[in-house]
C-alpha positions as CSV (number, residue, x, y, z in Angstrom):
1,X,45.7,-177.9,-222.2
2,X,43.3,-179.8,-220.4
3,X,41.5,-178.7,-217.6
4,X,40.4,-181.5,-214.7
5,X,37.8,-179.9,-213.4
6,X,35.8,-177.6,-216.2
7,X,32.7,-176.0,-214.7
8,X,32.6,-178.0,-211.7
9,X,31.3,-176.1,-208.7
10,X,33.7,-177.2,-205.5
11,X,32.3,-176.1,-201.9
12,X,35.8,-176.2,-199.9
13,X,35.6,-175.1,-196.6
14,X,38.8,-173.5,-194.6
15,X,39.5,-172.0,-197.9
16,X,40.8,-168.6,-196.6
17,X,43.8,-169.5,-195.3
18,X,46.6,-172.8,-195.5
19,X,45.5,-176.2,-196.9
20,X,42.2,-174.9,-197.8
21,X,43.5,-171.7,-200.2
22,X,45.8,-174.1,-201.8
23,X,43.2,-176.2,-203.5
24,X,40.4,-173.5,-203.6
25,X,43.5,-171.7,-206.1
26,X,44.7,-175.0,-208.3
27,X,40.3,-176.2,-208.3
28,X,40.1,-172.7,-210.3
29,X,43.0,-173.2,-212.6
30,X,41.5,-176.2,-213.3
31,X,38.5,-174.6,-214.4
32,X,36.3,-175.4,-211.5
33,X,33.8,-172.7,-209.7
34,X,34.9,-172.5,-206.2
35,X,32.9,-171.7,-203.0
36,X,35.4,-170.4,-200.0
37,X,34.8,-170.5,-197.0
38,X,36.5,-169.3,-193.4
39,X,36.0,-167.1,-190.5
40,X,38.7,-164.4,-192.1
41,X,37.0,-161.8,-193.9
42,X,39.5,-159.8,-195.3
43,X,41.5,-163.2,-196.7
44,X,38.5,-164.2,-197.9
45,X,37.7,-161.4,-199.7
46,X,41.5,-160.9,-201.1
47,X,40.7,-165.0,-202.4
48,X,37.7,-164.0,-204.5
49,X,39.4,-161.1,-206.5
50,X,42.6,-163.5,-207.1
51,X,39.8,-165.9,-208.2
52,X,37.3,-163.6,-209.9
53,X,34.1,-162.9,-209.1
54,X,32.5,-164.7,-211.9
55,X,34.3,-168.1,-210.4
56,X,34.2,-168.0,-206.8
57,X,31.7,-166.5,-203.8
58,X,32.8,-166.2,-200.2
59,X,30.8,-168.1,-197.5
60,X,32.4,-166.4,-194.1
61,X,30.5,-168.4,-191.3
62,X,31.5,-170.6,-188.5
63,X,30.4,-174.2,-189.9
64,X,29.1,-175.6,-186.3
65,X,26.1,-173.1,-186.3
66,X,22.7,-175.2,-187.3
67,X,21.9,-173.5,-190.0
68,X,25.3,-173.2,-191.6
69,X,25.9,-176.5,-194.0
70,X,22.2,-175.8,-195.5
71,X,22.9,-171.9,-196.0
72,X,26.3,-173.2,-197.8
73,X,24.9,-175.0,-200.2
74,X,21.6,-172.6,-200.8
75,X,24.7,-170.4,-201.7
76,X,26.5,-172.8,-204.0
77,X,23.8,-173.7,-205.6
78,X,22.0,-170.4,-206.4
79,X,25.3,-169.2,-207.3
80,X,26.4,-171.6,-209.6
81,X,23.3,-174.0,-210.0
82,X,25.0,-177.4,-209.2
83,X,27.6,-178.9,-206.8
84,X,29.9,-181.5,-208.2
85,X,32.6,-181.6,-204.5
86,X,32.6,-180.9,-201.4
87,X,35.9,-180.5,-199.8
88,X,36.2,-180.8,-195.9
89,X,38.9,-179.1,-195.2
90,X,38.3,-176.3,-192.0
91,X,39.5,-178.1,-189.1
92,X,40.4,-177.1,-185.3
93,X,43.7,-178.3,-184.0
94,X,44.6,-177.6,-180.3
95,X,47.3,-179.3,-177.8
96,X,45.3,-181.5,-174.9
97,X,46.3,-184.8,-173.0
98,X,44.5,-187.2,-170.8
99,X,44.6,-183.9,-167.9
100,X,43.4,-180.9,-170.6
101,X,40.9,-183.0,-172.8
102,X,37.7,-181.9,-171.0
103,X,34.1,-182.4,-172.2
104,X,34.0,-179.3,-173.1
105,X,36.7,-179.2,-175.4
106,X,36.2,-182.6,-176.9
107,X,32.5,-181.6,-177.6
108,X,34.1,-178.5,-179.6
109,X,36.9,-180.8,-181.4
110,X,33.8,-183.4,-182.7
111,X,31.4,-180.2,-183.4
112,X,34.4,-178.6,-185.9
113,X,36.3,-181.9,-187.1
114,X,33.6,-184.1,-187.6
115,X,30.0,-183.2,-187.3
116,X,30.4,-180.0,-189.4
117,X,31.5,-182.3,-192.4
118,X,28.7,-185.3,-191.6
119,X,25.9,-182.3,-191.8
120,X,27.6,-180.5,-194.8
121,X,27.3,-183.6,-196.7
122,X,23.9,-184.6,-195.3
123,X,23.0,-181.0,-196.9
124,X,24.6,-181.2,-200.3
125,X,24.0,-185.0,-201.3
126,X,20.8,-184.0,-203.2
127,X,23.1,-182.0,-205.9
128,X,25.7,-184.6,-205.3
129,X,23.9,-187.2,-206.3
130,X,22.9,-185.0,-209.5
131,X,26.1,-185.0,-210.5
132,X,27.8,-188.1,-209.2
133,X,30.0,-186.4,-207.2
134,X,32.7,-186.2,-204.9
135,X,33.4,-185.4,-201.5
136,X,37.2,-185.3,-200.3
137,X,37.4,-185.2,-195.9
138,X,40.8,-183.3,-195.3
139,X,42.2,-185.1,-192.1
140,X,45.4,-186.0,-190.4
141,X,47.9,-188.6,-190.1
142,X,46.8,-188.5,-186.0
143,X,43.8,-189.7,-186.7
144,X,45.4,-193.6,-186.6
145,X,46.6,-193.2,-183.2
146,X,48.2,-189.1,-182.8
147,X,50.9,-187.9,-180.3
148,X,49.9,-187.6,-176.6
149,X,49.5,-183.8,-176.5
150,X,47.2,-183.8,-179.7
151,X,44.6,-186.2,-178.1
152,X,41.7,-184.8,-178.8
153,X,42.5,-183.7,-181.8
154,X,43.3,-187.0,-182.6
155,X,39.9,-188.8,-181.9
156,X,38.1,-186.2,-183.7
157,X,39.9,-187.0,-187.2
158,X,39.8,-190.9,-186.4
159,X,36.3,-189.9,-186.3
160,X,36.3,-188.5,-189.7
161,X,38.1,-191.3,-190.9
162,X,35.6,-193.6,-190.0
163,X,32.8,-191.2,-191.6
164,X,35.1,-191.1,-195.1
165,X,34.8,-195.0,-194.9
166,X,31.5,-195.6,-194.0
167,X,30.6,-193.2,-196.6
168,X,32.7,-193.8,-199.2
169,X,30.9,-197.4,-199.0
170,X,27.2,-196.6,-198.5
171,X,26.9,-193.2,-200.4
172,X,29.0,-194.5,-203.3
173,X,26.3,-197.3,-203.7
174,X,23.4,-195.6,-202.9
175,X,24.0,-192.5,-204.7
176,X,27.1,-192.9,-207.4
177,X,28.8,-190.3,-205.2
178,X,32.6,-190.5,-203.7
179,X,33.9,-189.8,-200.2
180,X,37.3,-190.1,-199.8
181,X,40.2,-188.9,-197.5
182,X,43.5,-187.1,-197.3
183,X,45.6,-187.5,-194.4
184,X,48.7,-184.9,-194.4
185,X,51.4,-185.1,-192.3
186,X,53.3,-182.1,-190.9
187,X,52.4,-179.2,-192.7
188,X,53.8,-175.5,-193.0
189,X,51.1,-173.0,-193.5
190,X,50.4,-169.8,-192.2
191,X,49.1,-171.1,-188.8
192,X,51.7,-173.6,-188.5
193,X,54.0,-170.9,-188.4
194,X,52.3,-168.9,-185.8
195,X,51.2,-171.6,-183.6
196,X,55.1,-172.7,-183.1
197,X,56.2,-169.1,-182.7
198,X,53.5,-169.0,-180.0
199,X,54.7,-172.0,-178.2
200,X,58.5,-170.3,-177.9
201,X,59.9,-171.6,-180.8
202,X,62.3,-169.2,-182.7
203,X,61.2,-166.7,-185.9
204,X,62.5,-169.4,-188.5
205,X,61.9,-172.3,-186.4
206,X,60.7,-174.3,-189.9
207,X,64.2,-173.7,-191.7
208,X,65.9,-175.8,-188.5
209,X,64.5,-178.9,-188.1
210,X,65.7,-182.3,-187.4
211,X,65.7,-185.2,-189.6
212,X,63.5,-187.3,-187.5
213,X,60.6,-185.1,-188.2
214,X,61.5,-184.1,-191.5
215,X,63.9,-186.4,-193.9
216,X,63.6,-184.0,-196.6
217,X,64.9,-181.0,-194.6
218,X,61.6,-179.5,-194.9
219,X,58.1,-179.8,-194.2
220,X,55.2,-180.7,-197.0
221,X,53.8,-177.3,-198.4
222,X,50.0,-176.4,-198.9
223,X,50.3,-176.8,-202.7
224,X,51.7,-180.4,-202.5
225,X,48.4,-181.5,-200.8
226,X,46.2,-179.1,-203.0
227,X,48.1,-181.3,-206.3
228,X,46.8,-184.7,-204.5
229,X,43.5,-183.3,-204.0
230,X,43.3,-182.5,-207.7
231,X,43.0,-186.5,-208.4
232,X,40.4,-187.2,-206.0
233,X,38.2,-184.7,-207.2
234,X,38.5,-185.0,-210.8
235,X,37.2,-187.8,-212.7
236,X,40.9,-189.6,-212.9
237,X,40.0,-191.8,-210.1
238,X,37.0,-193.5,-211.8
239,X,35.2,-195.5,-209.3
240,X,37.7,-195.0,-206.3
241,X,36.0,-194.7,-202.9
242,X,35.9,-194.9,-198.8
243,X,40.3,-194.7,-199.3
244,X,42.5,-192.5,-196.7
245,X,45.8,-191.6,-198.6
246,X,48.4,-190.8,-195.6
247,X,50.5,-187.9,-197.0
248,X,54.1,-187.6,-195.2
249,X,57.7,-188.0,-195.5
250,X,57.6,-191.3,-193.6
251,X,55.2,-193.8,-192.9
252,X,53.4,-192.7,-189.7
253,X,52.4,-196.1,-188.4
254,X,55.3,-198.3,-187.3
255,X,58.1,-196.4,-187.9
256,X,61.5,-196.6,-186.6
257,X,62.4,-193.7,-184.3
258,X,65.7,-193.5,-183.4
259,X,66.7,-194.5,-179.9
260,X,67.7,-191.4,-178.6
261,X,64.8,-189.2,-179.0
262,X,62.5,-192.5,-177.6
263,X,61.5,-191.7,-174.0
């Protein structure tokens, strides 16, 4: 069998929990050595023994401090002597609207969603560019226009977006080296879960949920978006760069809402 990603060394960040475990797991399968990174220790650290310890280190550091993106890829590197992808994938989602999105808080959402990933790349391009490699920006279908109580949220990944196109042009030119996008829809992990339950939704609130929001009768799982993110990051997409692929059960951008749930 063929492994996509033999002896690559992947830098994925979020990777304790969610999206971010789901491709940090199938990058290994695929023979890749995997850098994780979160704020949960104890997840972390159950990741790298399901890993191994021979494939995988743990990074546990909030990704906004200044001298985080360089001490990740010291790490990568002295670990596993090369980078070949970077996967920005840790991400801070919180409810605002015109009245809650302070400067404060919008400061935060750019720090997390989209300076964090311009600075991580900024640090690793010198191994990228080694390699010709790849760098896959996880980000949202919000980011082409979002839902009012997800504003700032929203502007940070349309941020990102424009940083996965401006780079996927200039870097790719310059330097051989990808940048591309995901943008997933509704997805179920572990925070999802908790966040709803949090907002007074019921126990199974996931197993309920109406057609409008998912046609399928179910929303996207972690390890559908960790199978797309195999393709970006292995060589099967040849010269492929600056693209957002919008991952969802229904095309975000003009669809067709039915009229009784339009206000």
């Amino acid at each position: 069998m063929t492994v996509r990603l033999a002896n690559k060394t992947i830098i994925i960040t979020g990777s304790c929990t969610g999206i971010g475990r789901a491709i940090a797991r199938r990058c290994a399968q695929e023979g890749a050595n995997v850098v994780v990174n979160g704020l949960e220790q104890e997840l972390g650290e159950q990741l790298i023994k399901e890993l191994g310890p021979s494939r995988s280190v743990l990074f546990i550091r909030d990704i906004t401090l200044p001298t985080a993106p360089e001490e990740l890829i010291n790490l990568a590197v002295s670990q596993f002597g090369r980078i070949d992808c970077v996967v920005n994938n840790a991400a801070m989602i919180v409810s605002s609207d015109i009245q809650t999105t302070d400067r404060a808080l919008m400061q935060r959402l750019l720090e997390v969603n989209m300076m964090a990933p311009l600075c991580i790349v900024q640090a690793a391009l010198p191994y990228l560019s080694k390699t010709k490699g790849a760098v896959l920006n996880i980000g949202s279908v919000n980011a082409w226009c979002g839902e009012p109580d997800l504003l700032g949220y929203s502007i940070s990944k349309g941020a990102l977006m424009t940083l996965t196109r401006n780079l996927g042009d200039s870097l790719f030119r310059a330097y051989g080296v990808r940048v591309n996008q995901i943008n997933p829809g509704w997805v179920l992990t572990e925070k999802e879960i908790l966040n709803k339950r949090e907002q007074g939704m019921k126990e199974n609130w996931y197993q309920d949920l109406p057609t409008v929001f998912a046609p399928s009768g179910r929303l996207i799982s972690p390890n559908e978006i960790a199978e797309a993110a195999l393709y970006w990051l292995s060589d099967a997409c040849g010269p492929i760069s600056g693209q957002v692929m919008d991952l969802d059960q229904y095309p975000f951008m003009g669809r067709n809402l039915p009229k009784n749930i339009i206000h």
